[in-house]
C-alpha positions in Angstrom: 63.5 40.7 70.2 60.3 40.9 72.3 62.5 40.5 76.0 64.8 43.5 74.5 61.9 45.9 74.1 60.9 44.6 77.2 63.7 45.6 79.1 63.8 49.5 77.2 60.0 49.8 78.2 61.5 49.0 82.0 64.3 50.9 82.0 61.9 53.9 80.8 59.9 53.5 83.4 62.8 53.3 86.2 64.1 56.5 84.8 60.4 58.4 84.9 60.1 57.3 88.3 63.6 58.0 89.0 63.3 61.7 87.8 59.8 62.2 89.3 60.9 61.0 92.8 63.9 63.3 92.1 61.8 66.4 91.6 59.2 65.4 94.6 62.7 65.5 96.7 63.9 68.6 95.2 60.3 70.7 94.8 62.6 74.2 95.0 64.7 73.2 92.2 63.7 73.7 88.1 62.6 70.8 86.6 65.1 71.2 83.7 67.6 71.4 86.6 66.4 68.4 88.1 66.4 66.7 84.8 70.0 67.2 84.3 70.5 65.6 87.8 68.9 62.7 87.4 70.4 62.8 83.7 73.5 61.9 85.6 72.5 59.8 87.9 70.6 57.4 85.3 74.0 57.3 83.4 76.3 56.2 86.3 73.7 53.5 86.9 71.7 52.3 83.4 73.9 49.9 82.0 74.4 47.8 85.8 72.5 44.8 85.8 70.6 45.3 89.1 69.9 48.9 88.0 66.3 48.8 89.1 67.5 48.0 93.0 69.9 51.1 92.2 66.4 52.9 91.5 64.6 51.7 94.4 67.2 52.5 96.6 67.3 55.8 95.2 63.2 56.7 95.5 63.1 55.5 98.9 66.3 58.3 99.9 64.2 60.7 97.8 60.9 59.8 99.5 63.0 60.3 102.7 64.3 63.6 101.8 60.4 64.6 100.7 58.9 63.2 103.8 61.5 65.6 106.0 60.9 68.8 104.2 57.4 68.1 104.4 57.8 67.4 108.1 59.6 70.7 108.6 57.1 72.3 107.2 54.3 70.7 109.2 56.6 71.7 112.2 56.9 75.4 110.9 53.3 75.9 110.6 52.2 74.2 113.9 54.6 76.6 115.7 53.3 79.6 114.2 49.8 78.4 114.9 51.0 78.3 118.6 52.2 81.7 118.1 50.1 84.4 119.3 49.0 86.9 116.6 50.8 90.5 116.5 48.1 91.5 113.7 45.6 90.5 116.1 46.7 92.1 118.9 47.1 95.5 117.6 44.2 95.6 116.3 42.2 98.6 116.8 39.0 97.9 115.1 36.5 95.7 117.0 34.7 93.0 116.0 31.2 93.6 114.7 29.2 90.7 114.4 26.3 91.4 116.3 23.9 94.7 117.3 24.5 94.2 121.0 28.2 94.3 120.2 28.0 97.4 118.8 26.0 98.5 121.3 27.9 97.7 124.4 31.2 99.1 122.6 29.9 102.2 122.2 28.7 102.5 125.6 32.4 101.4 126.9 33.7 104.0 124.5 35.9 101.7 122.8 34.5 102.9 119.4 37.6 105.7 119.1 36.3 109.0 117.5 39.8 110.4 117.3 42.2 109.0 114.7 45.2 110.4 116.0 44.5 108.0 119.7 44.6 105.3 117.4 46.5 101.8 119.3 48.4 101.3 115.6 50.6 104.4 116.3 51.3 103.6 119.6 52.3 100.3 119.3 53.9 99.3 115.4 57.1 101.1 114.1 56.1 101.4 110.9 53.5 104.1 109.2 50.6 102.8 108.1 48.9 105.9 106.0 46.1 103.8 103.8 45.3 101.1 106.4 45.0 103.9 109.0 42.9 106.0 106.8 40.4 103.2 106.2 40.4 102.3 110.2 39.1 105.9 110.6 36.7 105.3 108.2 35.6 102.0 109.7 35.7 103.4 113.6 33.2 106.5 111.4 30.7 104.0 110.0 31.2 102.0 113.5 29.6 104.8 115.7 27.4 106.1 112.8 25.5 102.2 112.8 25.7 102.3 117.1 23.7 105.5 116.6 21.3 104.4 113.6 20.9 100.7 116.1 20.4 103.1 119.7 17.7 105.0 117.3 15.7 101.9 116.0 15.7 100.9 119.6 14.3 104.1 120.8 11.6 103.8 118.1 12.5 106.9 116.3 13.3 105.3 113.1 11.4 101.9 112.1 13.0 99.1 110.0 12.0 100.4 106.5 
């Protein structure tokens, strides 16, 4: 009696790790889909006598199938890491990390004071009202802190 609780405890346990290592293979899929997979699967192979082998066979062809989605992702995102980035590149607004930045921008003329020059237009297809809008904005408060940073400089404002 013991051996044949034994064996249900086991075959439990082959047909968790069958199901899990059935959904780790098929991550897109539902579960409950998945369940009625491996629902099928388990009752082609329960009742054969080397049915945990059958199981082993069958994680290690799962594990294989997870392994080479996971590797085509890993392949996906290192090529669109080598990708340069459009976003980037069209960019209009500068970066403004520093005073001298700021500073030397503003002397280039880089910081635009007309919207309608704005790179954006030029370059994308598509209309971008509200990001435009707020790149005005940002190229406004832009030259407004190169004029507040040229003052402080100048010693006509102080730091307070």
């Amino acid at each position: 009696m013991f051996e044949h609780s034994c064996m249900k405890m086991e075959k439990g346990n082959l047909y968790i790790s069958l199901y899990n290592g059935y959904v780790k293979a098929h991550a897109t899929t539902s579960k409950a889909d998945c369940q009625k997979q491996v629902n099928e699967i388990w009752k082609g192979i329960k009742s054969d006598a080397n049915v945990s082998e059958k199981v082993e066979s069958l994680l290690k062809e799962y594990d294989a199938i997870a392994k080479q989605k996971k590797g085509t992702l890993m392949t996906f995102w290192a090529k669109r890491a080598l990708k340069p980035d459009t976003l980037h590149q069209t960019s209009a607004v500068p970066d403004v990390t520093t005073k001298s930045s700021l500073v030397e921008e503003h002397a280039c003329g880089s910081v635009e004071s007309n919207p309608s020059t704005s790179k954006t237009e030029d370059v994308g297809k598509y209309k971008t009202k509200v990001q435009d809008e707020l790149k005005v904005d940002i190229d406004l408060i832009k030259s407004d802190m190169v004029g507040l940073y040229k003052r402080k400089d100048n010693g006509i404002i102080t730091k307070n």
